[in-house]
C-alpha positions in Angstrom: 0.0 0.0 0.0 1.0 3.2 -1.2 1.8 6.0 2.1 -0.1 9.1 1.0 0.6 12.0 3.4 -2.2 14.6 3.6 0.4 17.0 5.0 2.5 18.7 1.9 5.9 19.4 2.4 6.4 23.2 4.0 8.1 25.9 2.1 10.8 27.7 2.5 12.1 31.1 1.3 14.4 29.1 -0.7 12.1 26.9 -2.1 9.2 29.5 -3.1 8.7 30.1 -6.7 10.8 33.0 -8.5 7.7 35.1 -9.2 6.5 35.2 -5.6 6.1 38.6 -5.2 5.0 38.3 -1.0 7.5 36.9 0.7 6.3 37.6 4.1 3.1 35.4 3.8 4.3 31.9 3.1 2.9 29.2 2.3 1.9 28.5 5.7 -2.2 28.8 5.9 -3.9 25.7 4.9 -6.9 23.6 6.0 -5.0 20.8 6.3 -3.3 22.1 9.5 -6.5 21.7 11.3 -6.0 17.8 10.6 -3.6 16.4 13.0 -2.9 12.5 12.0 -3.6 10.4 9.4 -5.8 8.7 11.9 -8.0 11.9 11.4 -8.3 11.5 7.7 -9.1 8.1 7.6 -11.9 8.8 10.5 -12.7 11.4 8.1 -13.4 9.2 4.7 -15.0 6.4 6.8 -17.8 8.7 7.6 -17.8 10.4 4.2 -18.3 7.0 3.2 -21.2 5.6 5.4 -22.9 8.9 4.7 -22.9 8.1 1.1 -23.9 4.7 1.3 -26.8 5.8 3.6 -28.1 8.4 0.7 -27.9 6.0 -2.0 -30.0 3.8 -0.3 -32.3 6.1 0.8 -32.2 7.4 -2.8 -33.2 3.6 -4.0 -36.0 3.4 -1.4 -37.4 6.8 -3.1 -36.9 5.6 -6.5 -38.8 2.6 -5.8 -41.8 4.2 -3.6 -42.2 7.0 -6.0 -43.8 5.0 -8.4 -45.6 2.1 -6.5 -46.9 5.2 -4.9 -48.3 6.6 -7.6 -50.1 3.6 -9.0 -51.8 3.4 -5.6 -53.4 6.6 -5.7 -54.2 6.5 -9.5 
């Protein structure tokens, strides 16, 4: 299994890009400092995932009532 860090590497000044113009600001704001561990992330895309597999059933059960419901009232 591949080891995919959701942290990317910092920045230094030595490493930013020649045309960065705003040097005092680096690339130090992200979202994904609010995520500690990879633990987090994985917590993360398990419930990302149950949540989708709870809509698309619920979507099924609604594709399948729709219809029997309307034959019963017509």
């Amino acid at each position: 299994m591949t080891y995919i860090s959701a942290k990317p590497a910092r920045q230094t000044v030595e490493t930013l890009p020649a045309n960065d113009n705003n040097q005092a600001a680096l690339a130090d704001l992200s979202f994904l400092d609010a995520i500690n561990n990879e633990d987090e992330v994985a917590d993360l895309a398990r419930r990302a995932e149950r949540l989708g597999h709870v809509t698309l059933i619920i979507m099924a059960i609604g594709l399948a009532a729709a219809p029997l419901l309307y034959l019963m009232l017509a």
